[in-house]
VEXDREN-2710 file (C-alpha; in Angstrom, 1 decimal):
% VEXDREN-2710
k/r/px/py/pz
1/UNK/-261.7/57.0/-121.1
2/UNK/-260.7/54.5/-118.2
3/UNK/-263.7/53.4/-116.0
4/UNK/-263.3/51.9/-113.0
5/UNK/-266.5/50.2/-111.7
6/UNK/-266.6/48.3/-107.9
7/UNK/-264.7/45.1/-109.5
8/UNK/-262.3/46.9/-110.9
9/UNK/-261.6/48.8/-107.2
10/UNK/-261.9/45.5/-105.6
11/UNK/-259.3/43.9/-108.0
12/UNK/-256.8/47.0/-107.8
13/UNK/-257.1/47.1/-103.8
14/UNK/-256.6/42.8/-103.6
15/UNK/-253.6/43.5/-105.8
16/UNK/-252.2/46.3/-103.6
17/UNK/-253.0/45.0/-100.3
18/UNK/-255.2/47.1/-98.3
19/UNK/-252.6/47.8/-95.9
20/UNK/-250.4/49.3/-98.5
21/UNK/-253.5/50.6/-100.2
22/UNK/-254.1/52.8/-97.3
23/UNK/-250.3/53.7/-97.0
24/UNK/-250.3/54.9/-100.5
25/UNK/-253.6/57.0/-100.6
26/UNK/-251.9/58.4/-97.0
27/UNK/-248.7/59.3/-98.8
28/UNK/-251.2/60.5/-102.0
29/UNK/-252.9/63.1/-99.7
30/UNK/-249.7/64.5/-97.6
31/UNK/-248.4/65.0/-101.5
32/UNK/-251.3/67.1/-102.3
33/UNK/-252.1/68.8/-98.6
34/UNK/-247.9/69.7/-99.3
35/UNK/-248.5/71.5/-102.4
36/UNK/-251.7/73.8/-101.6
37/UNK/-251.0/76.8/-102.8
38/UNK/-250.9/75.2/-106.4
39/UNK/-254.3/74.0/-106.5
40/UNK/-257.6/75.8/-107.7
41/UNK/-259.7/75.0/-104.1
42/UNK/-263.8/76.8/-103.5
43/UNK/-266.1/75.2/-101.0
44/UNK/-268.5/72.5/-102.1
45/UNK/-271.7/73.2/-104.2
46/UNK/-274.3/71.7/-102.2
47/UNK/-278.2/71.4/-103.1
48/UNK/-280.0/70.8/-99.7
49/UNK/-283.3/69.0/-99.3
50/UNK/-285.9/68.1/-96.5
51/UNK/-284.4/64.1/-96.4
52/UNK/-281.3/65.2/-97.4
53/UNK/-278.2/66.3/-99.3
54/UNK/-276.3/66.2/-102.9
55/UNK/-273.0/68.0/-103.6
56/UNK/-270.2/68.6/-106.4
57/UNK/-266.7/68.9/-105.3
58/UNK/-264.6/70.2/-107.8
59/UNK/-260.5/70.8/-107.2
60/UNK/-258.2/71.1/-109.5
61/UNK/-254.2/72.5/-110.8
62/UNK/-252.9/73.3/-113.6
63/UNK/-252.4/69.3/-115.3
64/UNK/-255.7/67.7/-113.7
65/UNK/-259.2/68.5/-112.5
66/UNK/-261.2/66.0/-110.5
67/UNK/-264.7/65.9/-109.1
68/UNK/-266.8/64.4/-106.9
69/UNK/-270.6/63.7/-106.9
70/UNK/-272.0/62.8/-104.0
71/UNK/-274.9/62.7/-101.3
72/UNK/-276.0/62.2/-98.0
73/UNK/-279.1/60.7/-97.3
74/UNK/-279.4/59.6/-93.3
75/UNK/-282.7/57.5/-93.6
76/UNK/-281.6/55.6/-96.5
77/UNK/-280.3/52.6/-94.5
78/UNK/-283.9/52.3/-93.0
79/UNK/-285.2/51.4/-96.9
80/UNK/-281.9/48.8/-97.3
81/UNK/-279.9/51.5/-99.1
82/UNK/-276.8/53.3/-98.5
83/UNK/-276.3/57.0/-97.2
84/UNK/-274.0/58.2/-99.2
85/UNK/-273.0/57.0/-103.0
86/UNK/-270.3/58.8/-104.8
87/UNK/-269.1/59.0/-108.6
88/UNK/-265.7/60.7/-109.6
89/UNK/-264.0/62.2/-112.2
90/UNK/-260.6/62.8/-113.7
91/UNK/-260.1/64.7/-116.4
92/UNK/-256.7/66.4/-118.7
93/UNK/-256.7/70.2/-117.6
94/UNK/-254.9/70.9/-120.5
95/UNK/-257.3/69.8/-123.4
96/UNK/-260.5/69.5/-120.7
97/UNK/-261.3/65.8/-122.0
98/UNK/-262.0/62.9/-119.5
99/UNK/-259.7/60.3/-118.2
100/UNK/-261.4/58.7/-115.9
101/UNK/-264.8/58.1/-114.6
102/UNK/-264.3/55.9/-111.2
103/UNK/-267.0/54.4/-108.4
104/UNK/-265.9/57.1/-105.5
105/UNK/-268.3/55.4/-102.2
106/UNK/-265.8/53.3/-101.4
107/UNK/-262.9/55.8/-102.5
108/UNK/-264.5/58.5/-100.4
109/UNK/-264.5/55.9/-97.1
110/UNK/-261.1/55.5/-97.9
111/UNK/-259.8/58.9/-98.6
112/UNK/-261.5/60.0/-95.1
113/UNK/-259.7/57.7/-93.3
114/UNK/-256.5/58.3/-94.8
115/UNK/-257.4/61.7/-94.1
116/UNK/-258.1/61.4/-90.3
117/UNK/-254.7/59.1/-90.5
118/UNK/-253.3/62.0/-91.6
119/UNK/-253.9/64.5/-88.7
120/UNK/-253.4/61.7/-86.2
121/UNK/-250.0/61.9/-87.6
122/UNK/-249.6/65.5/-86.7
123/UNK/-252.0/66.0/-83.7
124/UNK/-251.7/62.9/-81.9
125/UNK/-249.1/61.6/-79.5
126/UNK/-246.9/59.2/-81.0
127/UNK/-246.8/56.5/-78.7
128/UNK/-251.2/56.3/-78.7
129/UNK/-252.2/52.9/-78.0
130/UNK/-256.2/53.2/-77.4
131/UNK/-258.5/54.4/-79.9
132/UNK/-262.3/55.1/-78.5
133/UNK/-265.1/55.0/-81.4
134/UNK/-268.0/56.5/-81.5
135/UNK/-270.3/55.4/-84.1
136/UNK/-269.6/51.9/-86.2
137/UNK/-271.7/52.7/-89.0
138/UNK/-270.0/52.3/-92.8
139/UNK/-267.0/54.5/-92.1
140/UNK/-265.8/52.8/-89.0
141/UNK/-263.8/49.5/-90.1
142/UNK/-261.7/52.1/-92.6
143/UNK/-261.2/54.7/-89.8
144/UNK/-259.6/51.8/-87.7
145/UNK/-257.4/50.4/-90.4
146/UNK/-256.1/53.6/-91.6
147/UNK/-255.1/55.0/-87.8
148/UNK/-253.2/51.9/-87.4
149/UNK/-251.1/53.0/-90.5
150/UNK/-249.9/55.8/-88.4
151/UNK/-250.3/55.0/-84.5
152/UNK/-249.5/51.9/-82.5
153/UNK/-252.7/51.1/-81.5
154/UNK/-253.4/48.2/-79.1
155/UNK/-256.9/48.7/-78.1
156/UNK/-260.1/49.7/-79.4
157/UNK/-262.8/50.8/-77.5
158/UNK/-266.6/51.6/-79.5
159/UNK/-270.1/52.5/-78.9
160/UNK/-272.8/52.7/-81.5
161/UNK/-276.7/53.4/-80.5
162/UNK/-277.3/50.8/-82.6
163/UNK/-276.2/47.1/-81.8
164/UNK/-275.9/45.6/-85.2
165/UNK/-273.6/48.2/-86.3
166/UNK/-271.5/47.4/-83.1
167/UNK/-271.9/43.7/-83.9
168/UNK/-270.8/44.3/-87.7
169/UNK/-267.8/46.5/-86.7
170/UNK/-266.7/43.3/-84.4
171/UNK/-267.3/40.5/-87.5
172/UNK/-265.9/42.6/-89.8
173/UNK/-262.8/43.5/-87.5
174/UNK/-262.3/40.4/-86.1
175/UNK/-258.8/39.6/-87.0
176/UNK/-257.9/42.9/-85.1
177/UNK/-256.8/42.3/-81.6
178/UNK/-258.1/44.4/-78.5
179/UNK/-261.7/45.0/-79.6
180/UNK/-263.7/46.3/-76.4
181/UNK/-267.7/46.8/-77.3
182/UNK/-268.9/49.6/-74.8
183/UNK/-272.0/50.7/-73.4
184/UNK/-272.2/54.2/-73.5
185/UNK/-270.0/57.3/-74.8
186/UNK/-268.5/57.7/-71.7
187/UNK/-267.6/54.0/-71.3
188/UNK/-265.6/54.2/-74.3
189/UNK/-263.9/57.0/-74.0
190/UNK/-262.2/56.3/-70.6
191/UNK/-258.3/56.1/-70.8
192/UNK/-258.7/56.8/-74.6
193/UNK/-255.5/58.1/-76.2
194/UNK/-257.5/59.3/-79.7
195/UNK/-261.6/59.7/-79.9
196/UNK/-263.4/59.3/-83.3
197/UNK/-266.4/60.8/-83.5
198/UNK/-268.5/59.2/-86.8
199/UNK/-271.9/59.7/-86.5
200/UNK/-274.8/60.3/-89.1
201/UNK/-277.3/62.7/-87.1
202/UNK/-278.3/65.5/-88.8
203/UNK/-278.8/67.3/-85.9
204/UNK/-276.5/69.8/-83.3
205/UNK/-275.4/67.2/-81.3
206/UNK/-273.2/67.1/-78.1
207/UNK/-271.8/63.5/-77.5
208/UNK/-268.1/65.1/-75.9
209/UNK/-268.0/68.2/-73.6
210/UNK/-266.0/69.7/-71.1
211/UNK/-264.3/67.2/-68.0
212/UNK/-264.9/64.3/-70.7
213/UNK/-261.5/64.5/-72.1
214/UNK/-258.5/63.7/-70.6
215/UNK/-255.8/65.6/-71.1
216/UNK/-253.2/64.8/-73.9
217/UNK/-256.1/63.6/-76.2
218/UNK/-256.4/63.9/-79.9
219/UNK/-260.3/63.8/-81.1
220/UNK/-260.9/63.5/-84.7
221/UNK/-264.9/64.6/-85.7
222/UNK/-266.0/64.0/-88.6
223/UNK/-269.6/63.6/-88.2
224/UNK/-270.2/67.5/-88.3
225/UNK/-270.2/67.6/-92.1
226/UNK/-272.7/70.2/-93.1
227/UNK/-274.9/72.8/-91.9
228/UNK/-276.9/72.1/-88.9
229/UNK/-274.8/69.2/-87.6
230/UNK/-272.4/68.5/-85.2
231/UNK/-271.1/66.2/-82.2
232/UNK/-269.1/68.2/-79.6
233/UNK/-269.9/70.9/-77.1
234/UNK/-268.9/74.7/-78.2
235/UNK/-267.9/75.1/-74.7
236/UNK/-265.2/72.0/-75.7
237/UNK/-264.1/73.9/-78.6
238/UNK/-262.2/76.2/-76.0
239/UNK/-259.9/74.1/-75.0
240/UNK/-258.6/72.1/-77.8
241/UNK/-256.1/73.1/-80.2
242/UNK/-258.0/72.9/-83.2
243/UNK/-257.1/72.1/-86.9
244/UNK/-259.1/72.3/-89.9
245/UNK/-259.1/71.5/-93.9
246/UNK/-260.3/74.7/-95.3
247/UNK/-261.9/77.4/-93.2
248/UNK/-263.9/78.6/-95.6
249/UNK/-265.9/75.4/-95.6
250/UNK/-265.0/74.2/-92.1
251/UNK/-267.0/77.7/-91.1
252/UNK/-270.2/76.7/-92.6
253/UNK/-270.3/73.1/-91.9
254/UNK/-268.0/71.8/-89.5
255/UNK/-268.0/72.0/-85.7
256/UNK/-266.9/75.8/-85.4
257/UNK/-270.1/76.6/-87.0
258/UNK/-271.8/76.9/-83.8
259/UNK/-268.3/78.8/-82.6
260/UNK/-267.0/81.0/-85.0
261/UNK/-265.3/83.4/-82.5
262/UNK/-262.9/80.4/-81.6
263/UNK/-259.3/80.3/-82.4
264/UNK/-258.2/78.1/-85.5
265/UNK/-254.7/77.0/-85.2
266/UNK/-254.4/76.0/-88.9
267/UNK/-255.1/74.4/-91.6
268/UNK/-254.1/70.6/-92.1
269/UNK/-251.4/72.1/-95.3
270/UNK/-249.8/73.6/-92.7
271/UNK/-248.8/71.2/-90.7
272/UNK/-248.1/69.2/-93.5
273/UNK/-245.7/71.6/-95.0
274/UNK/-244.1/72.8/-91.3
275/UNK/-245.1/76.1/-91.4
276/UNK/-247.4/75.4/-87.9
277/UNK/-246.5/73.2/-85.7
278/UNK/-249.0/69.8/-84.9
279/UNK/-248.7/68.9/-81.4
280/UNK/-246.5/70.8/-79.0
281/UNK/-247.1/69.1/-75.8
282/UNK/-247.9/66.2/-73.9
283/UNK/-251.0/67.3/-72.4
284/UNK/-253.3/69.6/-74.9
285/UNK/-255.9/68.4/-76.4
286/UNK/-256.1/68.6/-80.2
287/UNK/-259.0/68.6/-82.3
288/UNK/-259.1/67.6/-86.1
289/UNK/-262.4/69.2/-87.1
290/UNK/-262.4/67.4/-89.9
291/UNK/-265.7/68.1/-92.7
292/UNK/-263.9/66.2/-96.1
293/UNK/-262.4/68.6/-98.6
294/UNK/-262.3/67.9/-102.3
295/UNK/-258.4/67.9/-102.3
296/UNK/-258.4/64.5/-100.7
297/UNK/-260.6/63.2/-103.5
298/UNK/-258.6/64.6/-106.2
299/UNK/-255.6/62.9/-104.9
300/UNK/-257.6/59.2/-104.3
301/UNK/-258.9/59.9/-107.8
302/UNK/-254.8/60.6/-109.2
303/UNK/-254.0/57.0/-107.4
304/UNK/-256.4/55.2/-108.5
305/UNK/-255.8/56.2/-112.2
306/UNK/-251.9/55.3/-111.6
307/UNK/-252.8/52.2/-110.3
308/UNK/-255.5/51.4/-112.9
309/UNK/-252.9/52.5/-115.6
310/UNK/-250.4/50.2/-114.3
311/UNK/-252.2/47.0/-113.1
312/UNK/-254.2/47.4/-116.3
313/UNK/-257.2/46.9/-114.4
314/UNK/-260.0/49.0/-115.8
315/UNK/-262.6/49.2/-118.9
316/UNK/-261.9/51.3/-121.6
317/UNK/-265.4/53.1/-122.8
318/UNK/-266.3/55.7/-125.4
319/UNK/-267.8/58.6/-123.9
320/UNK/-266.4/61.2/-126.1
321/UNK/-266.9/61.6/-130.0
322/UNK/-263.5/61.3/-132.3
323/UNK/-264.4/62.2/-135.3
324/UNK/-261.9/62.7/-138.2
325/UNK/-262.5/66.4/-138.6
326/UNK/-263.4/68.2/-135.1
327/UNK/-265.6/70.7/-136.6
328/UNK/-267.7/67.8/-138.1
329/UNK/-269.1/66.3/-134.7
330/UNK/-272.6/65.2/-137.0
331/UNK/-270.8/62.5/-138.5
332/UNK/-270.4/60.5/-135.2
333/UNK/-274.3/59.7/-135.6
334/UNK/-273.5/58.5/-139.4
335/UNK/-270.7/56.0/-138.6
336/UNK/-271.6/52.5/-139.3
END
């Protein structure tokens, strides 16, 4: 079984380029979003807790299933620690053995901005040129590289309530031209072609409403990720055309939780495969409620694996018993 730690990742994405990195997982999850019907899909498994959260996301057709373990703990960066860690696997669906265990924190970053790349695609206007920010926390540096894979951006407006993510987001960003720190929400938002909303609240929040946006917008939230947390006003929710990855899941953690009456244009698959249209006019506003499926980490996860298996960058462990006769697993343990 390939494992693919952090180096490994490291050396695969140096190799690639992280340009064509993003391209690739891009072109990865438009490949699998195209072909949904084919896939075995259910909602995440999550086990909730007072500080926070830890989930299985399982997806799978009929040559591979993948999954993803992963949490969400808010207060962690207070101790010096992450929020959310992630592990995933790929394994043969026809035989059910392992092929891959690979670090998935950075994979899951990726894969969500690939995926918000994605519906920018669809949803936003084409000739977008100012991206607004909201929250610079871990996810905001690939949200920014991966929309730029898709939209022409010039300009990059951000606020964060806390100034040493802002600052980070501006070190770590620096080569990128038309950086424009901000104040306040509002500040940022002004003029903005495309708003990303990336915050780590768990709490109902409301950082857009009504006579915020300006017509012809795309907003892409992806803070509202489970149960009891979101970033927008219901009463926004009205007027956007909204898109979603799978109702099912969208319904209990995304931001129609707290609207459930309103209309749902699609899903993202349908878009991708042209039976809805993306945007239709100049002027709506479209909103990619967007709460991470395990598609898009099944895809990453079928990537990574080509690119590990080609590059030859990876460990090769033993995590599964060969023995000479398969009914005679005991004499693993008796093996010199």
């Amino acid at each position: 079984m390939r494992l693919i730690t952090i180096s490994h990742l490291r050396q695969i994405i140096r190799r690639t380029g992280m340009d064509d990195f993003l391209r690739q997982s891009l072109s990865a999850l438009e490949a699998a979003f195209s072909r949904w019907h084919e896939f075995r899909k259910s909602p995440r498994h999550a086990t909730h807790y007072p500080h926070g959260v830890i989930e299985l996301m399982p997806c799978a057709d009929d040559d591979y299933y993948s999954f993803k373990y992963v949490n969400g703990h808010t207060k962690n960066t207070a101790e010096g620690r992450l929020s959310i860690v992630a592990l995933g696997m790929l394994a043969d669906a026809r035989n059910g053995y392992p092929l891959m265990l690979s670090e998935m924190t950075l994979l899951t970053a990726i894969r969500t901005a690939a995926t918000t790349a994605l519906g920018a695609k669809y949803l936003a206007r084409t000739e977008s040129r100012h991206l607004a920010m909201i929250g610079t926390g871990a996810q905001a540096e690939f949200q920014l590289l991966a929309t730029r894979q898709v939209l022409p951006i010039e300009q990059v407006s951000y606020f964060d309530t806390d100034p040493r993510a802002m600052q980070k987001f501006a070190r770590n960003m620096a080569a990128c031209a038309g950086l424009i720190p901000c104040r306040s929400i509002d500040q940022a938002i002004v003029d903005a072609d495309m708003i990303i909303t990336a915050t780590a609240a768990r709490l109902h929040n409301q950082l857009l409403g009504p006579g915020m946006i300006r017509p012809g917008s795309h907003i892409h939230a992806m803070g509202g990720d489970c149960p009891g947390k979101t970033e927008l006003d219901p009463a926004l929710l009205q007027q956007c055309k909204i898109v979603v990855e799978y109702l099912p899941q969208s319904l209990a953690e995304g931001e129609i939780q707290l609207s459930q009456e309103t209309p749902i244009h699609a899903e993202l698959w349908e878009l991708v495969n042209g039976s809805k249209p993306g945007r239709e006019e100049p002027l709506e506003v479209t909103l990619f409620d967007s709460v991470g499926f395990a598609l898009e980490d099944y895809a990453v996860l079928r990537l990574v694996y080509q690119l590990a298996c080609d590059l030859d960058i990876c460990d090769d462990v033993e995590l599964t018993p060969s023995p000479a006769d398969p009914k005679d697993l005991y004499s693993t343990l008796l093996s010199p």
